[in-house]
Each structure stands twice: as structure tokens, then as C-alpha cells.
C-alpha positions as CSV (number, residue, x, y, z in Angstrom):
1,X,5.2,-22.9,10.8
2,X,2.5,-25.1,11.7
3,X,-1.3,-23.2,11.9
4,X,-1.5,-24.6,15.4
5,X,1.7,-23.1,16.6
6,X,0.2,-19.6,14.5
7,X,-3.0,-19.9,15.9
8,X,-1.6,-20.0,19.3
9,X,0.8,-16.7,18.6
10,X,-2.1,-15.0,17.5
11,X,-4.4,-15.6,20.2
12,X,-1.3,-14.4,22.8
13,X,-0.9,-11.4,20.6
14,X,-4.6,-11.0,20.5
15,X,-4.9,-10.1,24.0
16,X,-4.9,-6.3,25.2
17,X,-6.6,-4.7,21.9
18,X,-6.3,-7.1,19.4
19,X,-4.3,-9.4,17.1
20,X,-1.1,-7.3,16.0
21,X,-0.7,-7.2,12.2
22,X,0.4,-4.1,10.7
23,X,4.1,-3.6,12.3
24,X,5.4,0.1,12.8
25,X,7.6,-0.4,9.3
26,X,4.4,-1.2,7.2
27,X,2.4,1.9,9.1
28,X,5.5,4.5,8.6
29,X,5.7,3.3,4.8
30,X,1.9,3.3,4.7
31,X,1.3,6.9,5.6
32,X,4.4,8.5,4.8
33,X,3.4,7.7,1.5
34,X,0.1,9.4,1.8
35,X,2.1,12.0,3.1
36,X,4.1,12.4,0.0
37,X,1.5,11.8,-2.5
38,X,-1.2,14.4,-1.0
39,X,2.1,17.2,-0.6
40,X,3.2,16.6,-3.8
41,X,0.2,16.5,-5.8
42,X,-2.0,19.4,-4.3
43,X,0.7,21.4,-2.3
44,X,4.3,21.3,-3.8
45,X,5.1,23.0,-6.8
46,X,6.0,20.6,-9.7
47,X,9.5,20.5,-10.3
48,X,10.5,22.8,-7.4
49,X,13.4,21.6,-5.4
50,X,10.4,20.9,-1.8
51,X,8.9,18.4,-4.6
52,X,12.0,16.4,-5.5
53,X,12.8,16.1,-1.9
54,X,9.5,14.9,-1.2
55,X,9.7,12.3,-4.0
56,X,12.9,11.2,-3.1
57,X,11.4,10.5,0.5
58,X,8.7,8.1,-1.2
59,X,11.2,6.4,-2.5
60,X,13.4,5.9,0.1
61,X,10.1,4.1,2.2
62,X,9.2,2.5,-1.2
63,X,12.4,1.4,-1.0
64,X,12.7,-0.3,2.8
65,X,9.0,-1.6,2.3
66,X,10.3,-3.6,-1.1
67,X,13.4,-5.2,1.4
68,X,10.1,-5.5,4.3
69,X,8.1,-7.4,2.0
70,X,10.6,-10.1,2.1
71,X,12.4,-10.3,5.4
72,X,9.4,-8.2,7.7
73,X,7.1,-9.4,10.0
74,X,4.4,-12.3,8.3
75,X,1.7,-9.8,7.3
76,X,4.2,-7.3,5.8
77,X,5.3,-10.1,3.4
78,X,5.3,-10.0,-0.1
79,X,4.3,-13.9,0.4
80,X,1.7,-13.6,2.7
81,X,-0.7,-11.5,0.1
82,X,0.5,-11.6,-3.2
83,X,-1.9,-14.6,-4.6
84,X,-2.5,-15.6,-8.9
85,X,-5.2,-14.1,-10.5
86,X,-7.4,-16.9,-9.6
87,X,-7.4,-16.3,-6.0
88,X,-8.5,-12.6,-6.7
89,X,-10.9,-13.0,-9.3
90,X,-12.7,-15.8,-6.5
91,X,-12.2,-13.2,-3.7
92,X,-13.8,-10.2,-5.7
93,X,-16.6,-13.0,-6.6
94,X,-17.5,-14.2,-3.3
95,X,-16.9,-11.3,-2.1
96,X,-19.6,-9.5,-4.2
97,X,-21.6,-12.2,-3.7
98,X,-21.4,-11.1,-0.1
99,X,-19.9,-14.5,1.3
100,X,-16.2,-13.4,1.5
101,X,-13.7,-14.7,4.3
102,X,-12.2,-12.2,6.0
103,X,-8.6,-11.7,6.2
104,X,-6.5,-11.3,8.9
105,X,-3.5,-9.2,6.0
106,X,-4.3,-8.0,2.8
107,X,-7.0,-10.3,0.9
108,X,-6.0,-11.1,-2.4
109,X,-7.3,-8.2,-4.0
110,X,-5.3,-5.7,-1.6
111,X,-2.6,-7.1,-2.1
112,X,-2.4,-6.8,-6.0
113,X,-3.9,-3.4,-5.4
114,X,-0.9,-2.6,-2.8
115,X,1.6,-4.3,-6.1
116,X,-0.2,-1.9,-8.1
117,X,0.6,1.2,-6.3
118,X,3.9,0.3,-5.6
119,X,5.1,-0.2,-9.2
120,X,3.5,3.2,-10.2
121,X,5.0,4.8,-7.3
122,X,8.4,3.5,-8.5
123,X,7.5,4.2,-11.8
124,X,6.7,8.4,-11.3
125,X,10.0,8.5,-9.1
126,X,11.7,7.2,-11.6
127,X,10.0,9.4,-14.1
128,X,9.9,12.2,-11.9
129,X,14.0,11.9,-11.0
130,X,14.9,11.4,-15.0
131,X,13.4,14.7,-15.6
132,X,16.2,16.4,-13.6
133,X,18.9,14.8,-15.9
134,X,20.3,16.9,-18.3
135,X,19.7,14.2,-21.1
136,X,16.1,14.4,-20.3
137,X,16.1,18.2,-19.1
138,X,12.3,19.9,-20.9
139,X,11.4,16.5,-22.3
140,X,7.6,16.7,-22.6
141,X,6.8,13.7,-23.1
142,X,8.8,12.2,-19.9
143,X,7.4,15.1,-17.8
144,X,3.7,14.5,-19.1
145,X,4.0,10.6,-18.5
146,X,5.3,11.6,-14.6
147,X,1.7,13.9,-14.1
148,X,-0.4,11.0,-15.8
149,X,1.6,8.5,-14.0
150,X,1.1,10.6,-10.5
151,X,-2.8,10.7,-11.2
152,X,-2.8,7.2,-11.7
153,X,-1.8,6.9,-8.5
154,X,-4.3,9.6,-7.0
155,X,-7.1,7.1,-8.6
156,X,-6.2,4.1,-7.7
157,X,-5.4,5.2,-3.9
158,X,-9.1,6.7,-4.6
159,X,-10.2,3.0,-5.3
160,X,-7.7,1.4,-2.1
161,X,-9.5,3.8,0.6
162,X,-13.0,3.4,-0.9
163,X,-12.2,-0.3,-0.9
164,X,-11.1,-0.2,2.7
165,X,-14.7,1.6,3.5
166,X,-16.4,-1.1,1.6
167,X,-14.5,-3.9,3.5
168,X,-14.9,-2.0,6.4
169,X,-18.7,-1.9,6.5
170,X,-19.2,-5.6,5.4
171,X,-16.6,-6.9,8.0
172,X,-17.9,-4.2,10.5
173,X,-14.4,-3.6,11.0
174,X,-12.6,-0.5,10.9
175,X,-9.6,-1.1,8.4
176,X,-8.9,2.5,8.1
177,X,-8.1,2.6,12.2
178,X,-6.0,-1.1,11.9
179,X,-3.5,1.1,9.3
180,X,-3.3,3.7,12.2
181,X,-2.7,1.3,15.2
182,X,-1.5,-2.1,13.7
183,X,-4.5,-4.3,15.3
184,X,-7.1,-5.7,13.6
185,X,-10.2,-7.4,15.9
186,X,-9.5,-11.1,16.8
């Protein structure tokens, strides 16, 4: 689509509140994963039946987010954000730098960041769901490589939010509150 024709979209969608980026899908799959993660790591016990369900939910959003990122809404795609490792090593460097562009989706480093998470989320429900085979059933070293795998993800999310607070000052935008109601400022 031409930028002309995108421009004008997002200056109609930009009236009343905002330009509309994050679509109810992204939202649900964004904080029903926080959701899961914070229940799962500091409330449910590990193993307990409350914790597989809970996993299981992750990845049943992990799962409709994966078929989002390729047939959602433009800023839910995979291909609107996921950029080569040149792109985000020049982001994080102008952005340092203080002289980064702002970003209507992720910038190049969110979106690697929001890769990241994802694969490691797959990766501990995998982990987490192999444990409950009988082939697998007590195997340390599986059930050890799901807690470092699940802390990983505690970090890293650690990393994302304090990112998002960063961004958020420097843009003097409140990223945290676009996640919540879809709109970013025009």
C-alpha cells in the first residue's frame, strides 16, 4: 500500500484519541501472558495440575499471536517489526545517542525483544508439557532447564517493561497505557 494511502488511514484513525495500533488480539495475547507468567511463577505451585492449565493457556495465545503475526492487523505483523541485526544495532545506537525516530509499532529492538520472549515462552511450554510424559516423568535435568528457561523469561520481561519506561520518558509517551488501550499519540 502506498505511504500516502497509509498516511491518510492513519490520520482518519487518529481522530478521537489517537492513531489505533495495538488491535484487541495483540492486547489479549499481550497481557494474558503476563497473566500467566506472574501466576505461574510466584503463585501456582510447580507441577500442580492450576500450573499446567495455566501454561497450557500461554500457549494457546502464543499460539493465535504466531497465526496474528502473519495474517493480523499491520502492526501485529511479524513483518512490520522483525528487522536484520543492522537495523537494531543502528536503533539501539541512535537511540543512545538520544536521536532515535520514534515508532508508530515495535522499533527494531522490540521487536527482536518480542521474538525473544516468544521463542522462550514456547520453549518452557514445551519443556514444561514434556515433563508430564511418562518418558520424561522426574527428569531433572528437563525439569531444571523449564525453571531456568521460565526465569529467563522473568528477566528479559524485566528488560521489555524497563525498556518501555525508558522509551516512554524519551518519547514522552506512555507505552505502558498504548498496550492497555491500543492508541499511541499521533
Amino acid at each position: 500500500m502506498p505511504e500516502s494511502t497509509v498516511a491518510k488511514r492513519e490520520a482518519i484513525a487518529s481522530r478521537g484519541g489517537g492513531l489505533r495500533v495495538w488491535d484487541p488480539l495483540v492486547r489479549l495475547f499481550h497481557w494474558g501472558v503476563v497473566t500467566c507468567c506472574a501466576l505461574n511463577l510466584f503463585l501456582l505451585s510447580p507441577g500442580k495440575m492450576a500450573h499446567r492449565y495455566v501454561g497450557y493457556t500461554a500457549l494457546t495465545l502464543l499460539g493465535l499471536r504466531f497465526v496474528w503475526g502473519f495474517l493480523g492487523t499491520r502492526h501485529a505483523r511479524f513483518s512490520d517489526f522483525v528487522r536484520g541485526p543492522a537495523a537494531v544495532l543502528r536503533y539501539l545506537r541512535v537511540f543512545a545517542a538520544g536521536k532515535a525516530e520514534r515508532h508508530i509499532g515495535h522499533n527494531p529492538a522490540a521487536g527482536w525483544m518480542m521474538v525473544l520472549l516468544m521463542v522462550l515462552l514456547a520453549a518452557v511450554g514445551a519443556s514444561g508439557w514434556l515433563t508430564t510424559l511418562d518418558a520424561f516423568w522426574g527428569n531433572k535435568l528437563l525439569e531444571e532447564g523449564h525453571e531456568v528457561l521460565a526465569n529467563l523469561i522473568l528477566v528479559l520481561a524485566g528488560v521489555h517493561a524497563f525498556a518501555a519506561v525508558v522509551e516512554s520518558w524519551h518519547f514522552r509517551e506512555n507505552l505502558i497505557w498504548s498496550m492497555v488501550t491500543g492508541r499511541k499519540k499521533a
